[in-house]
C-alpha positions in Angstrom: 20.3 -0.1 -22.0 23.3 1.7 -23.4 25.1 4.1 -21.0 23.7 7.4 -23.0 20.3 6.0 -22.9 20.4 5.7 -19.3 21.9 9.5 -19.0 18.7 10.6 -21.0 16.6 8.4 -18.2 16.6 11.4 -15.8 12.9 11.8 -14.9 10.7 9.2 -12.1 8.8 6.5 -13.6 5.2 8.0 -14.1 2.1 5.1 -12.1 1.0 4.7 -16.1 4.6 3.6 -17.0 5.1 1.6 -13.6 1.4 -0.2 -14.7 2.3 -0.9 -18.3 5.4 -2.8 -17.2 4.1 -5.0 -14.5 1.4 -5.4 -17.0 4.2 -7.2 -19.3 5.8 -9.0 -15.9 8.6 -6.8 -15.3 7.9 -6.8 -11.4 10.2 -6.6 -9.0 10.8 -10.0 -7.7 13.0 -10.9 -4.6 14.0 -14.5 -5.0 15.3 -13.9 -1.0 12.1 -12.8 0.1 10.7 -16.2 -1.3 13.5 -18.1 0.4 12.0 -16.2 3.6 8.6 -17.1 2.9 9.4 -20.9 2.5 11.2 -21.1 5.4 7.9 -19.1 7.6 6.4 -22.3 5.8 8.7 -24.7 6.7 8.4 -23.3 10.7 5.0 -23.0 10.8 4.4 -26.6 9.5 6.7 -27.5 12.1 5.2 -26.1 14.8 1.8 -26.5 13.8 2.2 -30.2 12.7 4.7 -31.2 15.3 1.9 -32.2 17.9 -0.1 -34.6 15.3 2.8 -36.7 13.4 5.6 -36.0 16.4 4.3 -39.1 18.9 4.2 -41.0 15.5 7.4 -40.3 14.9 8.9 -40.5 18.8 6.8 -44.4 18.5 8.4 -45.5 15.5 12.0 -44.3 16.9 11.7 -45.8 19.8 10.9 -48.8 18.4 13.9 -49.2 16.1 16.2 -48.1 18.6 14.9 -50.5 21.5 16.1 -53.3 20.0 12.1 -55.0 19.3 12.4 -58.0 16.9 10.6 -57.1 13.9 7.8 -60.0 12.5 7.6 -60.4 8.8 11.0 -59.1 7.7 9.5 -55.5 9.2 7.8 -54.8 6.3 4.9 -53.3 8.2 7.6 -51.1 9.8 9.0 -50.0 7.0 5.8 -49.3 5.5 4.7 -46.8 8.3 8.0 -45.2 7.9 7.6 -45.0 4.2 3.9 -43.3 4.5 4.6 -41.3 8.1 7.7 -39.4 5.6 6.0 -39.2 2.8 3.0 -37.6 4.6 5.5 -35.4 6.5 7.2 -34.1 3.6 3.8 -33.6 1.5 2.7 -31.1 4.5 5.9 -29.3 4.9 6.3 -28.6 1.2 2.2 -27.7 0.9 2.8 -25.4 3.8 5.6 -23.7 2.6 3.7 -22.9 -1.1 1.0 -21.7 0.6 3.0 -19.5 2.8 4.9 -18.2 -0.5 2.2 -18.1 -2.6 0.0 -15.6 0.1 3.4 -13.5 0.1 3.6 -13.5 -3.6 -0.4 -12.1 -3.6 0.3 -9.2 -1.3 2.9 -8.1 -3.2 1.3 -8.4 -6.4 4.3 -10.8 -7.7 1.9 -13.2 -9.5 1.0 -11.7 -12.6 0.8 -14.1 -16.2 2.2 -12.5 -19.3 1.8 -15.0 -22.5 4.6 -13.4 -24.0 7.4 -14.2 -21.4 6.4 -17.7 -22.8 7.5 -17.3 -26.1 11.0 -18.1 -27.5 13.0 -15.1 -27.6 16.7 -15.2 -28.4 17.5 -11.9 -27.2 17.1 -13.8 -23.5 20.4 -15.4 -24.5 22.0 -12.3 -25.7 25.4 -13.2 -24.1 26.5 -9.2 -23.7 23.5 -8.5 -21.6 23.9 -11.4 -19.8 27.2 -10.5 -18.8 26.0 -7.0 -18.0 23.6 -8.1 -15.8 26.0 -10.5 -13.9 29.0 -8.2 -13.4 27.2 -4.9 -13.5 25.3 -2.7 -10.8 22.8 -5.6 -10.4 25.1 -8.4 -10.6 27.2 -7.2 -7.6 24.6 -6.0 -5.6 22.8 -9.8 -5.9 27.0 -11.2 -4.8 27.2 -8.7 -1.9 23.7 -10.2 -0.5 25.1 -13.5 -1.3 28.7 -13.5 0.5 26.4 -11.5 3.7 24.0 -14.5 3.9 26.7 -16.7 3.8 28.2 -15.0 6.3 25.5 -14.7 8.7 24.9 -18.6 7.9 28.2 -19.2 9.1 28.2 -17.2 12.3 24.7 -18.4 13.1 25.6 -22.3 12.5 28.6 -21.7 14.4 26.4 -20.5 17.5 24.1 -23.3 17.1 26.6 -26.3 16.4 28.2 -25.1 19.5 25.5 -25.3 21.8 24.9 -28.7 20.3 28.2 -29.4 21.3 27.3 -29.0 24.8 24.6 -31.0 24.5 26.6 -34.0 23.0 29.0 -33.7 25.7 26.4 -34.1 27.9 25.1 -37.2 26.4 26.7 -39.7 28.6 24.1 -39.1 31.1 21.2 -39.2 28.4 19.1 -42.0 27.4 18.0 -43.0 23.8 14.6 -41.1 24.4 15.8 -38.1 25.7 17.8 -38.0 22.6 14.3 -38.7 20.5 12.5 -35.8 22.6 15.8 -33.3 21.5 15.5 -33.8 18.2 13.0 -31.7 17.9 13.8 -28.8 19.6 17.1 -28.8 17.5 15.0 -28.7 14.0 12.7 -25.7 15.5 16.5 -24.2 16.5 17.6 -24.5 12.9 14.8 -23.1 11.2 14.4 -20.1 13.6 17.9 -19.5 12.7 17.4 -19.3 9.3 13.9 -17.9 9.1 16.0 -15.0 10.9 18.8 -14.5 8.6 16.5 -15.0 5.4 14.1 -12.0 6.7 17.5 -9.3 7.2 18.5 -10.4 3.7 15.1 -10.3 2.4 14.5 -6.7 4.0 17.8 -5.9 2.0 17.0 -7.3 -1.2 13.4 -6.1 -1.7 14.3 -2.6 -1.3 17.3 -2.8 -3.8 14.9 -4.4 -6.3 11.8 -1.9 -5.8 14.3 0.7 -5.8 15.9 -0.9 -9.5 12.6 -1.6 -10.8 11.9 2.6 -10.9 15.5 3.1 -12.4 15.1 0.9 -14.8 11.9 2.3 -15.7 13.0 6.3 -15.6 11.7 8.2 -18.6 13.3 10.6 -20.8 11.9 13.3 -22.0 10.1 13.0 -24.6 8.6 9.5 -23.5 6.7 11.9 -20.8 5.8 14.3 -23.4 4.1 11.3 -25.6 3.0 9.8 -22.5 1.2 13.1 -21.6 -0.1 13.7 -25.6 -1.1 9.8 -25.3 -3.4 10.6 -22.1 -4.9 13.7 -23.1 -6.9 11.7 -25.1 -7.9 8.7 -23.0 -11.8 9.5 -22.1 -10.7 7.9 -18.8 -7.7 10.5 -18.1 -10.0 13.6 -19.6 -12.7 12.5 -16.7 -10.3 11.9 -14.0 -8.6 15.4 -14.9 -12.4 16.7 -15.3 -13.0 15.7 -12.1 -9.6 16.7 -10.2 -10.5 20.7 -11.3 -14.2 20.2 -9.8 -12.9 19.3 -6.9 -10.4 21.5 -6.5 -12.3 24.7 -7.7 -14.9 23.2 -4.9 -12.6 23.1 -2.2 -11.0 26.4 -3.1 -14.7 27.9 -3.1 -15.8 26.4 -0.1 -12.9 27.9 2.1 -14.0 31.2 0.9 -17.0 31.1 2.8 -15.4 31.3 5.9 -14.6 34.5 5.2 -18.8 35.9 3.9 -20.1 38.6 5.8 -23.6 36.6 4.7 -25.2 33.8 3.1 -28.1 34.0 1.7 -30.3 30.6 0.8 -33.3 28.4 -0.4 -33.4 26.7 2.2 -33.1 23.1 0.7 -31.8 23.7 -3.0 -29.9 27.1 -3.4 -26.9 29.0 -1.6 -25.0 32.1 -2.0 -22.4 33.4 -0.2 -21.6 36.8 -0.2 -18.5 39.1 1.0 -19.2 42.7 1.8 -16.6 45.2 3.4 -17.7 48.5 4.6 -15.7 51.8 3.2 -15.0 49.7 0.0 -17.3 51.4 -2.3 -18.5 48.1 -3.8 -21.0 46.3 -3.6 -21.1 42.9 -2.2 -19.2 40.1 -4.2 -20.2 36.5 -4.5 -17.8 34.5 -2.9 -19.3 30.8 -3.8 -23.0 29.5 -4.9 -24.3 25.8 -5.3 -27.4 23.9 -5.5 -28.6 21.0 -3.6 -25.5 18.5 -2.4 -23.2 22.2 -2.9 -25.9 24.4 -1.4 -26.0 22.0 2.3 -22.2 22.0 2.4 -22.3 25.9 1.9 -24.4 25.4 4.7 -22.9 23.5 6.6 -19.3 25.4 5.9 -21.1 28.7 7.1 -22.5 27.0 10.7 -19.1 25.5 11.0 -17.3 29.2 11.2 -20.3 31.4 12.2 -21.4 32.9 9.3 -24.5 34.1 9.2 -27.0 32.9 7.3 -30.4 34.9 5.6 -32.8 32.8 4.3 -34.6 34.6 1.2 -35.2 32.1 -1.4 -36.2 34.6 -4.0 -32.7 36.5 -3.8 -31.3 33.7 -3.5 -32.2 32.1 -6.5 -32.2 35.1 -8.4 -28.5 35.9 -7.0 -27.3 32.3 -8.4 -29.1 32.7 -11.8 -27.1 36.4 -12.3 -23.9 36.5 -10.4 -20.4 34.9 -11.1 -18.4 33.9 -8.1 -16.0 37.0 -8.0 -18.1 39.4 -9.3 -20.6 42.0 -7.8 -24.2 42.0 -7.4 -26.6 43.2 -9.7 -28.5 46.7 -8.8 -31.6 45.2 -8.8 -30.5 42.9 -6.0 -29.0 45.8 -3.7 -32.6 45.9 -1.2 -32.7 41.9 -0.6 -29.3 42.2 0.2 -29.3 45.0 2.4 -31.9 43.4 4.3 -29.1 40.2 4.7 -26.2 42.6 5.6 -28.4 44.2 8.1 -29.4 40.8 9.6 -25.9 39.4 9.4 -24.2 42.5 11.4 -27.1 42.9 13.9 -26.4 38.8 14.5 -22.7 40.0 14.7 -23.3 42.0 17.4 -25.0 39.6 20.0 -21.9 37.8 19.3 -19.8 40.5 20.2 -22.2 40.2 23.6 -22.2 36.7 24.6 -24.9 35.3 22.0 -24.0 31.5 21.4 -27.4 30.8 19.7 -28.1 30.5 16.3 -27.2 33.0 13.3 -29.9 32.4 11.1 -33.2 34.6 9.9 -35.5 34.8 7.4 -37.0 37.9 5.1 -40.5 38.9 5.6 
């Protein structure tokens, strides 16, 4: 990407551009968080598999270091040793790509794209291969490098010199106390580097999620095509459908914390009404529904003591004829009286102590 393009690339990835390239396996991949993985792998198989092939192993040493005479040209011998490593090594190595291969699943890093198969000579191109190993990338990728080393070096240092203590010591030690040391200094050396791969794994995966989204920035007019592209995907029309319902719902139910009354069928129809006294208007409808809409009405007026007047002929004829927002019809003006009476009489007990119930019904 040329330094102008990447000026125009001012505006954050959008989730449909962030799909479409993981879609074409352009994910960000930490080759130090696999490093990490393998050697989790490497410790757990350790520790897991030290108690079943360790006595095989502690037998086998013991008997090539006591001096026992061999029958047969020890070819038995050397056949256990052949099939005790090779089994040893199998395990490790299956252990470790499970371990990676479960890291690699919950970070989505597996994905198959046919066309990174194909033969593509711009993979050689030799000018972005040089940008990409002395630019931004490129030195970010050598810092990590020369840091790990680092912290290799420091941490081998530590460990080699407790060693050295121990070898010091070794005058005093007997050939199976050196067997039954061995391997607490292999679990040493992989907790050691299962430790510095995880810092430098930490490290790395953030710098690549955070260069997988610059990379991907948008200009733009790839957000104004992206947006003319999704207006008319049935699936982003529904979602966007849907979004406005639910927020118009949301919006509507809040009002009715605020209805003087609300006036319902009581299964299938609700109306909630807001009247203020010295207005000079008549009561507005602050929210309607029917069945699933009408209960959380309902239940949004019990929540916040509204009152609620249960006239199912008003109340259907309310939700056939009034627009949330708008006034009542004359006709309605008696029914609703009747509810404004009920609601401010109901009101009132409150005012008194009442904690029962704030719901009637017309005669």
């Amino acid at each position: 990407m040329s330094e102008p393009d990447r000026d125009d690339r001012q505006h954050e990835p959008t989730e449909q551009k962030l799909r479409k390239a993981r879609d074409q396996g352009d994910i960000p991949r930490s080759t130090e968080l696999t490093a990490a993985l393998s050697w989790l792998g490497f410790l757990l198989a350790f520790m897991g598999g030290s108690a079943l092939i360790l006595p095989a192993w502690l037998g086998l040493a013991q008997r090539l270091m006591g001096g026992e005479r061999l029958p047969e040209g020890g070819a038995p011998l050397v056949w256990s040793l052949g099939l005790l490593s090779s089994g040893s090594v199998v395990g490790v190595a299956l252990a470790a790509a499970a371990v990676v291969l479960a890291g690699l699943v919950a970070q989505r890093g597996l994905v198959f794209t046919p066309s990174k198969l194909a033969p593509d000579l711009k993979r050689i191109n030799p000018a972005k291969n040089f940008g990409q190993k002395f630019g931004k990338t490129g030195l970010v990728a050598f810092a990590i490098s020369v840091a790990k080393l680092a912290g290799v070096g420091a941490g081998g240092v530590m460990l080699f010199t407790s060693l050295g203590r121990t070898i010091a010591q070794s005058s005093s030690m007997g050939s199976a106390a050196w067997i039954t040391a061995i391997p607490l200094l292999i679990r040493q050396v992989l907790v050691l580097a299962l430790a510095v791969a995880v810092v430098f794994a930490a490290v790395d995966l953030l710098w690549k999620h955070y260069d997988f989204r610059r990379r991907n920035r948008m200009t733009r007019k790839e957000l104004e095509d992206e947006h003319k592209d999704s207006e008319g995907d049935p699936h982003m029309k529904a979602a966007r459908r849907q979004k406005a319902v639910d927020l118009a719902l949301g919006s509507m139910l809040a009002d009715v914390e605020r209805a003087s009354v609300v006036i319902v069928n009581p299964t299938h129809y609700a109306v909630a009404l807001e009247w203020k006294r010295g207005s000079g208007r008549a009561p507005v409808c602050l929210a309607k529904g029917v069945d699933e809409i009408a209960a959380r009405i309902r239940e949004r007026a019990r929540d916040h003591r509204v009152p609620i007047w249960s006239d199912p002929p008003c109340a259907r004829a309310l939700h056939a004829t009034t627009r949330i927002g708008e006034e009542i019809p004359h006709e309605q003006f008696g029914p609703v009286a009747a509810a404004i009476r009920f609601a401010e009489a109901m009101r009132a007990k409150v005012r008194r102590g009442y904690e029962g119930g704030l719901e009637g019904a017309a005669r």
